[in-house]
C-alpha positions in Angstrom: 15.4 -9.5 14.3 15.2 -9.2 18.0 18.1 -11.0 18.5 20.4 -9.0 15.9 18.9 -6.0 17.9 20.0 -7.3 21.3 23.2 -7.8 19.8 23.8 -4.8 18.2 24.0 -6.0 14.5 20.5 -3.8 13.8 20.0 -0.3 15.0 16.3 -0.5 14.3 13.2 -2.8 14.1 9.9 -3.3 13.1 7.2 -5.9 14.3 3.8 -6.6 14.6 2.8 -4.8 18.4 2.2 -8.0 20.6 5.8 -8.9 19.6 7.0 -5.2 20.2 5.7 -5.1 24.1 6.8 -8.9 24.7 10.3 -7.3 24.2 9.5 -3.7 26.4 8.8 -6.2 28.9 11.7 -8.4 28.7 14.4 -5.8 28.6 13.1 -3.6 31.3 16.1 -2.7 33.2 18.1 -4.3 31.1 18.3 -3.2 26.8 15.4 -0.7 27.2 13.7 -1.7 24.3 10.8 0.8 23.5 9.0 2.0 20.6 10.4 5.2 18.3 7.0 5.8 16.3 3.7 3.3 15.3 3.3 2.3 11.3 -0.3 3.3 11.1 -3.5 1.2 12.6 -4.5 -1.8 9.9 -7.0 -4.6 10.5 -6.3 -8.2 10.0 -9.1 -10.4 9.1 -9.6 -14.3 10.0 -10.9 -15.9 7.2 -12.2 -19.4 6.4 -13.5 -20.9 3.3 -15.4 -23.7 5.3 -19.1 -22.6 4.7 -19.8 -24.3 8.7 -18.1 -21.3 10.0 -19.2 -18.5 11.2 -17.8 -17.5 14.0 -14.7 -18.6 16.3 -17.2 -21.0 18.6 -17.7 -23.0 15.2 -13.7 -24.0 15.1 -13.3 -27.5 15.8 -10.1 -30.1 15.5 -10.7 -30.0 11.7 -9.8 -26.8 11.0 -6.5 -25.7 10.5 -5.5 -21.6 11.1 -2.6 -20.4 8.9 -0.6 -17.4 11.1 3.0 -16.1 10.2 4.1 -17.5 13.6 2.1 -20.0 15.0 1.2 -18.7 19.0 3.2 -15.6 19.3 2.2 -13.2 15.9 0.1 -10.4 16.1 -2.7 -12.5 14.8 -2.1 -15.5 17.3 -2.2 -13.2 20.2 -5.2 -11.5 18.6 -7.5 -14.6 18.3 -5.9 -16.1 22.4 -7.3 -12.5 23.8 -11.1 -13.2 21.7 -10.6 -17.2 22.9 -9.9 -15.6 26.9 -13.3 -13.4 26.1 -15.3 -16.6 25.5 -14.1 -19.3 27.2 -12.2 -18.3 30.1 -8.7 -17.1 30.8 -7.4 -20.2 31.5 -8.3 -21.3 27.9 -6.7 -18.8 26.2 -4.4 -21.3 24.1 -7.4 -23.2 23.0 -7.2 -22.7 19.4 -3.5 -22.8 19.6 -3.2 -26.7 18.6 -5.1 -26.2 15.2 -3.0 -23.1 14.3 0.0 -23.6 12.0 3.2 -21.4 11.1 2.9 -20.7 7.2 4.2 -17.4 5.4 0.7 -14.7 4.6 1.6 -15.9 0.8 1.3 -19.4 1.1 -1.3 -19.4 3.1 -3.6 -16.6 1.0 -2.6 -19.6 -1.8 -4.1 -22.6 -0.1 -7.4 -20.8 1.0 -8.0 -19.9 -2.7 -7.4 -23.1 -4.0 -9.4 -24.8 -1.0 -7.6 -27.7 -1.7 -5.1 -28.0 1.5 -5.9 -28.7 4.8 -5.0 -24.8 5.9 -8.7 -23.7 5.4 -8.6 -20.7 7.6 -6.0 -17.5 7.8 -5.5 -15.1 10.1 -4.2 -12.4 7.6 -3.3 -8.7 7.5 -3.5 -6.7 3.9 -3.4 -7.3 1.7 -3.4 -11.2 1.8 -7.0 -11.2 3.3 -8.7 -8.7 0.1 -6.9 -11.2 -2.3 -8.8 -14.4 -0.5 -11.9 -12.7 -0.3 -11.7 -11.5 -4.3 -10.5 -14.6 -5.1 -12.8 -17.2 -3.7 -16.6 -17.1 -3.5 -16.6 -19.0 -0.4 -14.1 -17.4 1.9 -15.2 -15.1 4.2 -14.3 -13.3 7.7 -15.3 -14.4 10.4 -13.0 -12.0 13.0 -11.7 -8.7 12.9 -9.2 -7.3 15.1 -11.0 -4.3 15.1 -13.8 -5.9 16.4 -11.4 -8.1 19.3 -9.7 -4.9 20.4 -13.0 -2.7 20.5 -12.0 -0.5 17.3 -8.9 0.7 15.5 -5.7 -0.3 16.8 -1.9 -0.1 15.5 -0.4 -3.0 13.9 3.1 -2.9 13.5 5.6 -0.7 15.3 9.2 0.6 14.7 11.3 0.3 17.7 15.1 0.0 19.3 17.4 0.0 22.2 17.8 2.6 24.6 21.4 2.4 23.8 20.9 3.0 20.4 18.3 6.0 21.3 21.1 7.7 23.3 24.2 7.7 21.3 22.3 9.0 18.3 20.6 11.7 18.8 20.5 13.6 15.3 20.2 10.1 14.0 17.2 9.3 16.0 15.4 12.6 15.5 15.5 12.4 12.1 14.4 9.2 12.0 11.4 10.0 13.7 10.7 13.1 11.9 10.8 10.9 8.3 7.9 8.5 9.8 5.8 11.0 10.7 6.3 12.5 7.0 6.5 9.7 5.0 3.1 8.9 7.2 1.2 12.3 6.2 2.2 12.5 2.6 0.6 8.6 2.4 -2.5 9.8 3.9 -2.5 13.4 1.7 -1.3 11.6 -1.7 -2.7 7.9 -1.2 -3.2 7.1 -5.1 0.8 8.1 -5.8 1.1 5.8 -2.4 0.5 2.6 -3.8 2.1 3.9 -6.9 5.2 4.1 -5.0 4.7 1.0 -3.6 4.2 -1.2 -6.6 7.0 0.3 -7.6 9.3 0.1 -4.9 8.3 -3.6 -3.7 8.3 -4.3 -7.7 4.7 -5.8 -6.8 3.0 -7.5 -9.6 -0.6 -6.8 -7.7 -2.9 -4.3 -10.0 -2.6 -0.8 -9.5 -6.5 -0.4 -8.7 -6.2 -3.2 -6.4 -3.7 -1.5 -4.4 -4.9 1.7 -4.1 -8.0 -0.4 -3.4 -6.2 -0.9 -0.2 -4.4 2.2 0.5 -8.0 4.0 0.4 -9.8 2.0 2.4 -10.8 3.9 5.6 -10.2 1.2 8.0 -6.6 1.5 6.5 -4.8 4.4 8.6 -1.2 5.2 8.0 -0.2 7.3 11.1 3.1 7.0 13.9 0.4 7.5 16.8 -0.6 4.4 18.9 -4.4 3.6 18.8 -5.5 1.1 21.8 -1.6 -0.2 22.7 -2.5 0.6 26.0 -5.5 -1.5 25.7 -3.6 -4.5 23.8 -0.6 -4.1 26.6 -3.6 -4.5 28.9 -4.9 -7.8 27.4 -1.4 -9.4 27.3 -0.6 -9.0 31.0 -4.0 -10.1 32.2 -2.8 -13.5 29.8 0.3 -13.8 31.9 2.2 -12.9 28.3 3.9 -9.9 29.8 5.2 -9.3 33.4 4.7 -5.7 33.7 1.3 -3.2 33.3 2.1 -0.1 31.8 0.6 3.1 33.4 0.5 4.8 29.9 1.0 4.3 26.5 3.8 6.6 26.6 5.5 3.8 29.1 6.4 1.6 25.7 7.9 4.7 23.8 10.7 7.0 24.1 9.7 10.9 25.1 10.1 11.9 21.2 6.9 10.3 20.7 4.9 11.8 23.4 3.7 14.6 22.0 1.9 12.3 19.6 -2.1 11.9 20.3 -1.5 8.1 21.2 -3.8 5.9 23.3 
């Protein structure tokens, strides 16, 4: 996606948020990549269904962790900045050679059926309700909640400055229709994941979903929570070059009347 961005073959893009500042950083003077709005603040959960652990310091060579992209997702990046916390910067990458690429799906599969050798995930929603309501023995053993000191955005939207420039009507309304689409989730959440069911053609249960959409750690909103914070962790990794002064640094000015941190 980045690359067909880069390349002008997509206007617009959304990613999880270490991915989103990894390309702020790298096209600073160049593409001026920055954020248009946030896609609300979600948890993901690192589950296991191996009863001997409990916490990240029980991980050993056995264990295998199932991300979407093994080292550089949102959830890779999340469990390096808890590994720097415990056992140094320098080890940040410890856990990195017993964590595998494998889609959320897949994955969410193999920790059900314990019968692979992925037997933890690293999952967002709603692949980490399903392995908890599907198998007695999973469990969490990290939030990102918890690694980032509360709630924190997940994914972001984003595009070029380019883009941003010669579109400005374009632009603006783009950013007005995430901010709606975001407020009528949060005001109308059961006809939410009606909508959604509907729209992804999802064959998960209604009450499941709205399961989901009604959980209050779920919050569906276009203002950053703790980017700054995140930002922070990856530069003191060595994962970006350049500290931003604000949260505001990573998104154009239509955004900065938004109650971001």
């Amino acid at each position: 996606m980045n690359e067909a961005l880069l390349t002008n073959n997509l206007d617009v893009v959304s990613a999880g948020a270490p991915p989103t500042l990894v390309i702020w950083d790298r096209t600073r003077g160049k593409q001026n990549v920055k954020v248009v709005a946030a896609l609300g603040s979600l948890p993901n959960y690192l589950v296991t269904n191996n009863p001997a652990v409990r916490s990240i310091r029980d991980l050993s060579d056995k264990d295998r962790i199932a991300t979407p992209a093994a080292g550089v997702s949102f959830q890779s990046r999340t469990l390096q900045i808890e590994t720097a916390k415990i056992y140094g910067k320098e080890n940040f990458k410890r856990f990195d050679s017993i964590t595998v690429s494998l889609p959320h799906p897949e994955a969410t599969a193999a920790l059900i059926s314990g019968g692979l050798d992925i037997n933890a995930h690293f999952a967002s929603a709603p692949f980490y309700y399903q392995s908890l309501a599907g198998n007695k023995n999973v469990h969490k053993i990290l939030s990102s909640y918890d690694v980032l000191g509360g709630p924190h955005t997940f994914n972001l939207v984003y595009t070029t400055q380019k883009f941003h420039d010669e579109n400005p009507k374009t632009y603006k309304a783009l950013f007005a229709a995430l901010g709606e689409a975001a407020e009528w989730i949060r005001s109308n959440k059961a006809k939410a994941a009606e909508v959604y069911i509907r729209q992804q053609q999802s064959k998960l249960p209604l009450e499941f979903v709205t399961k989901i959409v009604k959980d209050p750690e779920n919050d569906f909103t276009t203002a950053p929570q703790r980017l700054k914070k995140l930002g922070d962790e990856l530069y003191d990794l060595g994962v970006i070059k350049n500290k931003a002064d604000s949260w505001k640094d990573y998104f154009f000015e239509e955004a900065h009347v938004l109650e971001g941190s």
